[in-house]
N, C-alpha and C positions, 0 to 999 in steps of 0.2 A: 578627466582621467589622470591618473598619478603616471608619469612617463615611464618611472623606476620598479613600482611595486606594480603585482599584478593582482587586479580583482579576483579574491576567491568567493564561491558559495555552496557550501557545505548543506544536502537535505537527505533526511534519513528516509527507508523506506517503508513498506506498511504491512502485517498481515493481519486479512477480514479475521475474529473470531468469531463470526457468525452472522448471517444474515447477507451472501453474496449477492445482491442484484438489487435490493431491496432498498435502495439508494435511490435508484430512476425508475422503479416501480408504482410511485405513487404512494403508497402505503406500507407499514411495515417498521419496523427498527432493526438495524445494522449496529457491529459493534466493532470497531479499527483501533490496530495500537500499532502507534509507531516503531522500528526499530532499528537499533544501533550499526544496520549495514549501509552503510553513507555514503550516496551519490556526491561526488565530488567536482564542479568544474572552474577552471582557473582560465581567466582572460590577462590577455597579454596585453603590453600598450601597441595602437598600431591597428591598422584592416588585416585580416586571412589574406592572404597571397592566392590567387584565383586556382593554384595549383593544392590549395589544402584540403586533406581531407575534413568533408563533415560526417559529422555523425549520425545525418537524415534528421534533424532536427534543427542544427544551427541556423541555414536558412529562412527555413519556414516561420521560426520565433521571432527572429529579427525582424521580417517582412509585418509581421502581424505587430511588432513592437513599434515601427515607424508610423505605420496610421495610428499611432494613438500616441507617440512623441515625437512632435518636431524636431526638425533638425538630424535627425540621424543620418549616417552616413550610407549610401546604396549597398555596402556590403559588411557583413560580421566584422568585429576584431576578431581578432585568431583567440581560440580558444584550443582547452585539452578538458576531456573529459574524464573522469576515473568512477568505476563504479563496483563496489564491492556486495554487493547482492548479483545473484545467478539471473541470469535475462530468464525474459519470457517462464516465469515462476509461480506468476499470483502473487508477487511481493510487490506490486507495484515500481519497478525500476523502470521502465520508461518514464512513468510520470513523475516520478523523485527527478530523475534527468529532464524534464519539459522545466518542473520549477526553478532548479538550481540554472538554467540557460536562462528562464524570464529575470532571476534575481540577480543573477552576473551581471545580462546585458544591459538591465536597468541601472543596476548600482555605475557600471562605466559610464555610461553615457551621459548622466544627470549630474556628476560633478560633484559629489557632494551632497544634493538633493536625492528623497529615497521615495519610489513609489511604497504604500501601504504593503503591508504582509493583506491585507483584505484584496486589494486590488489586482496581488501578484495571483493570489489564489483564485480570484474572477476569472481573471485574464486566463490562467491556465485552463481550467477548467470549459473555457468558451472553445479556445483552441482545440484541446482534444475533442471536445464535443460533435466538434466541423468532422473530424477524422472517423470516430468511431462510432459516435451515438448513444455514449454510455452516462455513467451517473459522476458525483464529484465527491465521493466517501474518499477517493485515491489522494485527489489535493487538499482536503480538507485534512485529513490523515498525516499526509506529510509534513503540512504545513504549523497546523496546530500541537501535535506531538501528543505523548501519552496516549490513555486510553479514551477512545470519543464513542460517546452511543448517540447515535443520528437517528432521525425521524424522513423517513425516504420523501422524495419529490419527483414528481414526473419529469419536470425540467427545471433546472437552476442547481444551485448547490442544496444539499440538505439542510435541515438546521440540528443544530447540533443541541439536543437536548440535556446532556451533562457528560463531566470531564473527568478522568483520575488519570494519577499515575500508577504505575503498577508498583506494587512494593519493595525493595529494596533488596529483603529477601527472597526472590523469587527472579529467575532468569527461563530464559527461551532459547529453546534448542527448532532449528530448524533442519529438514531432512528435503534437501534439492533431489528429486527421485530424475535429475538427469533427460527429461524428456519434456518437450516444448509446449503449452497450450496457445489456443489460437482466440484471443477476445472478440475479434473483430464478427468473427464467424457465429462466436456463442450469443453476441448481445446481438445479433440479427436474428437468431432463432428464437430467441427468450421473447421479443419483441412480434415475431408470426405470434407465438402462442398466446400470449396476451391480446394480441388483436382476435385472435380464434375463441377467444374464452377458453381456455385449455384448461381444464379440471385439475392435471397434472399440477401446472400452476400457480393455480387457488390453493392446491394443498400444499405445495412447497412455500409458497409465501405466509399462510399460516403456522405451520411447522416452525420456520426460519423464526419467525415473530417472537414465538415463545421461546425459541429458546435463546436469542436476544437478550430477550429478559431475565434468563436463569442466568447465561453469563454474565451480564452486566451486575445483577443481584451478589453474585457469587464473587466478581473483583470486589464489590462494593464492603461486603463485610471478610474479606482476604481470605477468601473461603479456596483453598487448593485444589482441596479432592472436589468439591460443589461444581469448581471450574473446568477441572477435565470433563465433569461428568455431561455440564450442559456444552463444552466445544463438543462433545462425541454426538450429543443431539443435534446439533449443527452440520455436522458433516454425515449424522446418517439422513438429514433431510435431503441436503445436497445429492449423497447418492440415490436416495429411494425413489425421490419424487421426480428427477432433474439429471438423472443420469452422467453428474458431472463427475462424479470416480468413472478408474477402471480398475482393471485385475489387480496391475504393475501398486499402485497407490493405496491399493486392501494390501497386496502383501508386505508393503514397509509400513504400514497402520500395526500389523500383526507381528512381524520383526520385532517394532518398535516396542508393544504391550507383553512381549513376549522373553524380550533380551533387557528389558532396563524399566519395565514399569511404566512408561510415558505411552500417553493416550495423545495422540497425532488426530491433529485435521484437515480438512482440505483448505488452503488457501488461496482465492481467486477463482476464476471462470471454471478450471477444470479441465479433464482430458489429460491429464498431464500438471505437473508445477511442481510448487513445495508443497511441503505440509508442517503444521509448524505445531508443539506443544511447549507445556510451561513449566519447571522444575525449581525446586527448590534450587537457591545457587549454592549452600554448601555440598550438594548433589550432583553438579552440574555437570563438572570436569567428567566424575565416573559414567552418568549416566551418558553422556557424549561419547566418551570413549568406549564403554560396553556395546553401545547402538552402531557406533564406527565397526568395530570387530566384527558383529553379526554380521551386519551387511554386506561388507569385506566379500564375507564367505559368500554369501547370498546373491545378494544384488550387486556388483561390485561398481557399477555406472550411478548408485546413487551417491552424494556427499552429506554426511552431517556437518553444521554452521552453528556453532553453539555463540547466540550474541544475547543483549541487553534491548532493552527499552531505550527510546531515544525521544527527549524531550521538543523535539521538531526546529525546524528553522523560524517558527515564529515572535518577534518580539513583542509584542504590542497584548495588552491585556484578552481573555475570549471569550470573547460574547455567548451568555447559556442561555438559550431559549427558559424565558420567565422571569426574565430581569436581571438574575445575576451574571457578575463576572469573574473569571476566574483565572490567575493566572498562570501563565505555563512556567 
């Protein structure tokens, strides 16, 4: 570790455009794009001082990092972490924050030597997995950047069946409606009903599937209005079949289509989070600010986050189920 300079590691965070669960379902296609809200953490030279705080992760990464590299020392270096996405959202910001701690305390410790962006994304992915029992769309997401359409797996990471970036012209507005959802709770229920055969869903992972496909179809030829139209299939699956809207998250959906034109989705588990749509960026500025105003009046506890696509912490070429490779 350099005595003077501190290890930084910079990982963006993620919202689903459709197909939430459908990761560790087994079946199905999911569609994730990273974006420009940047989990941030910087290691210091030196151990954490027993009196420091963590951030409920430090620990735990560490511990899980020493079984699988010798030599480490019994306790963290001191680390700070900064994170610019809204907690408990559906943006994925815990797990932007698990990765940016594996690739910190990695990159210190090794000297020089770098574990894999593959291996860092294992690794995370295992981690969380102990804790909540969910799928690995979130680290793959993070890690690989841009827009990724996955092919779900019961267990392990997805595979990721093909890559884009989002176009240049084209920026995300996201709407934090202020109120927390709970994953832990959701992928334990999602999980009864799959073991019950729950009809509900069979139809929600059907539903989700296709319209997967309409969104991915619709980045694929930079189709705007095609894109609202199938993220809106996406999130009426979400709500119809899967009850993961509530009232609060229809009426900034309706805000939103109603003060500035922007067709909003649900992003993540549900019950609460963000919601995220996609705008033209010479649009950007007004449509944010029009949407801010409403809400003001309206909902004054939610926040507009108008950000970018973010190309992910990953370096290393990315493997596309079928042979090809493509880089980020």
């Amino acid at each position: 570790m350099n005595p003077i300079h501190p290890i930084r590691a910079a990982v963006p965070c993620r919202a689903c455009l459709s197909g939430e669960d459908l990761d560790w379902l087994g079946e199905g296609r999911s569609v994730s794009l990273a974006l420009g809200l940047m989990t941030t953490v910087e290691v210091g030279p030196g151990p954490a001082p027993d009196e420091a705080v963590d951030d409920g992760w430090q620990r735990e990464v560490w511990t899980f990092l020493r079984a699988r590299l010798p030599g480490l020392a019994p306790r963290p270096p001191a680390a700070t972490v900064r994170s610019e996405a809204p907690a408990a959202s559906g943006l994925s910001s815990s797990t932007a924050r698990i990765v940016a701690l594996f690739r910190a305390f990695a990159d210190t410790s090794l000297r020089g030597r770098r574990v894999s962006d593959a291996t860092i994304t294992r690794w995370a992915y295992q981690f969380e997995f102990a804790v909540f029992n969910g799928g690995g769309m979130d680290h793959l997401a993070v890690v690989e950047g841009g827009a990724l359409l996955l092919d779900g797996r019961e267990r392990g990471l997805p595979v990721v069946r093909d890559r884009l970036e989002l176009p240049e012209r084209w920026r995300v507005i996201v709407v934090d409606s202020g109120t927390r959802k709970d994953t832990r709770h959701h992928i334990r229920d999602v999980r009864a009903q799959l073991a019950s055969g729950d009809p509900a869903l069979a139809a929600y992972r059907a539903a989700a599937d296709e319209a997967s496909g309409r969104v991915w179809e619709a980045l694929r030829r930079q189709d705007l209005a095609g894109l609202g139209a199938a993220m809106t299939a996406a999130h009426e699956a979400m709500r119809d079949h899967q009850r993961m809207s509530t009232p609060l998250l229809e009426e900034l959906r309706a805000v939103a289509l109603r003060s500035a034109g922007l067709p909003l989705k649900l992003s993540g588990a549900g019950g609460g989070g963000a919601l995220v749509g996609i705008c033209p960026a010479d649009e950007a500025a007004e449509t944010a600010a029009r949407l801010a105003r409403a809400l003001l009046a309206s909902h004054p506890g939610a926040r507009v986050v108008p950000t970018t696509a973010a190309p992910g912490a990953r370096r290393e070429p990315v493997p596309v189920a079928g042979g090809q490779r493509k880089g980020s």
